[in-house]
N, C-alpha and C positions, 0 to 999 in steps of 0.2 A: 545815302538813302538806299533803302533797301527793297528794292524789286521782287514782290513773291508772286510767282506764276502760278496761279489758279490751278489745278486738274481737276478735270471734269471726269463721269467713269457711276459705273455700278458698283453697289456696296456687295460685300460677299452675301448678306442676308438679302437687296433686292435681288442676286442671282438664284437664289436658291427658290425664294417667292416664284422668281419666275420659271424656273427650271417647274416647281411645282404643278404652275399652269399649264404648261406645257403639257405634261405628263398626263393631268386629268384632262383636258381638253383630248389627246391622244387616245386613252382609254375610251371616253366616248366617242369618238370617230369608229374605232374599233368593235367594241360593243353591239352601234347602230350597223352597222356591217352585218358582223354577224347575224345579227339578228334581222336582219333584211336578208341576207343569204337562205336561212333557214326558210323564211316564211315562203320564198319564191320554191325552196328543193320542195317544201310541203303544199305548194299548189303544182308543181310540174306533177308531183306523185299522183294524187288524184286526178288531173286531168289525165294520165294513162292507166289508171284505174279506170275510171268511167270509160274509158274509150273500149279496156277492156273486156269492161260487162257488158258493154252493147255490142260489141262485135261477137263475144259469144251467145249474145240474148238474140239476134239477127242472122245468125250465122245458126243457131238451130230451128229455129224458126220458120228458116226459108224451105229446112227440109221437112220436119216434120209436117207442117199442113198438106204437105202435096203426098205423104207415103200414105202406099197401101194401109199399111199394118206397121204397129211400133211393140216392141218386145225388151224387158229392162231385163237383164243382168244381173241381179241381185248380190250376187258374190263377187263377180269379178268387176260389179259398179259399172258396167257397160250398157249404151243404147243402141241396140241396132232395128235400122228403118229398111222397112223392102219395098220397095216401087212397083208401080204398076209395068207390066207388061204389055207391048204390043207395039205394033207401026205408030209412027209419029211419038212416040215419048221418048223424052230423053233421059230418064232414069236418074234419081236422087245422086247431087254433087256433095262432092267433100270443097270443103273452100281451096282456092286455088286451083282447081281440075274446070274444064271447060265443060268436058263432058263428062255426062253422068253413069251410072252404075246402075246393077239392079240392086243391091245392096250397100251399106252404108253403116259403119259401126262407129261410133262415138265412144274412147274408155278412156280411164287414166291408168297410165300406166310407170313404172319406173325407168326412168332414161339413164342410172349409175348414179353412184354417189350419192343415194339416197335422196338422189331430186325426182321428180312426175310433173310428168306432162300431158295434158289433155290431147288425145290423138285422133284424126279420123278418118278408116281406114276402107277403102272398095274391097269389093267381095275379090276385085281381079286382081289383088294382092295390095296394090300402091295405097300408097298411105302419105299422111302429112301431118305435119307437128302444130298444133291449133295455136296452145296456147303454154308458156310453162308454169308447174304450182311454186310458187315463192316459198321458201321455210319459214314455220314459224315464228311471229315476230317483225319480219319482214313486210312492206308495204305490196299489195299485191293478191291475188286470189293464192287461196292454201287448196282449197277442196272443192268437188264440184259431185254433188250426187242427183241421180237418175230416180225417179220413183213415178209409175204406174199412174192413171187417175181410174177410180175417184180417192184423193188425198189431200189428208185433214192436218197431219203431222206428221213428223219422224220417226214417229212407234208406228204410225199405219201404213208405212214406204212399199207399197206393192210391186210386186215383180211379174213377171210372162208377159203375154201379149193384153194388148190393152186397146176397144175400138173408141176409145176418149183421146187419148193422149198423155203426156207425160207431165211431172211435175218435176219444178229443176231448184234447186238449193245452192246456190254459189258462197262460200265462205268464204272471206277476205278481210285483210290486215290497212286500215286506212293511215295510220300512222306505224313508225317507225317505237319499239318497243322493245323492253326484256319481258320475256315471254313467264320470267317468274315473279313478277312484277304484279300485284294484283288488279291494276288499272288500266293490265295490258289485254284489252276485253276483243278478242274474235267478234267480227259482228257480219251479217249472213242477209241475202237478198234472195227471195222463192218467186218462181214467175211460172206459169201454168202454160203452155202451149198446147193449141187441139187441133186434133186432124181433120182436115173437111172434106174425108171420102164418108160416102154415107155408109153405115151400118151392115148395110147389104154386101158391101162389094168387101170388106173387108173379112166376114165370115169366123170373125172370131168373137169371143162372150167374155163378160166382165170377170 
């Protein structure tokens, strides 16, 4: 009598079946990865976007309403604030400085390599790096312009001195882009900040 032992075992096609599954089950594990990576890079980006327009949006703010007199730069895109003088004032801060200045200048300027950065400098030399401009394309503020009130647009952008206050135009990149890309759209937040020295004490005309 003849004894045949059974083998038990995967057929080369269930191997391959399963190798199959594998593989696509892999891919989706993958896949959802990435695609949960991205979604967290593209919320970290904006929340230090936002962090950044308010800290520049609070950060000019705090000086302009308390300056004498505000004077825009038109060429070289600079703001500078002059404080008041006399006993007991501490004269307009640049972020970071305890104490203040009698002047105060806001510009952008280039730091090499074709990068800029928002600066803002005391009259008594010291200076501090505010903010840097991101390149095009890039998630982050590009541009930051200065313009006079009373202002309606960026064809009406006034310069000198001004006893209103200034109007500020922040340009910024929220997603990550090719800049030749036509979808890759610049998009821009304006905010109005005004002085509340009265009229008199400032002595200058629209």
């Amino acid at each position: 009598m003849n004894n045949r032992q059974r083998q038990s075992g995967f057929t080369l096609i269930e191997m391959m079946i399963s190798m199959l599954l594998g593989l696509v089950i892999l891919g989706g594990t993958i896949t959802a990865y990435q695609a949960i990576s991205s979604v967290s890079e593209q919320r970290d980006n904006y929340y230090k976007l936002q962090d950044e327009l308010m800290y520049i949006h609070r950060a000019l703010a705090s000086s302009v309403k308390v300056a004498k007199s505000v004077e825009i730069n038109k060429g070289l895109n600079s703001l500078t604030l002059e404080s008041y003088s006399g006993d007991g004032v501490r004269g307009i801060k640049c972020p970071g400085f305890d104490k203040g200045d009698a002047e105060v200048e806001w510009m952008t300027v280039h730091s090499g390599d074709n990068e800029q950065v928002l600066k803002c400098k005391l009259k008594s030399g010291r200076e501090v790096e505010v903010i840097s401009l991101v390149s095009k394309g890039s998630v982050g503020i590009t541009s930051i312009n200065f313009c006079s009130l009373p202002y309606d647009d960026e064809k009406q952008c006034g310069a000198g001195k001004s006893n209103s206050g200034i109007a500020v135009t922040v340009k910024y990149y929220d997603l990550k882009c090719d800049p030749d890309d036509e979808s890759c759209d610049e998009k821009s937040v304006s905010f109005r900040l005004a002085t509340r020295a009265p009229t008199s004490a400032l002595g200058v005309g629209r």
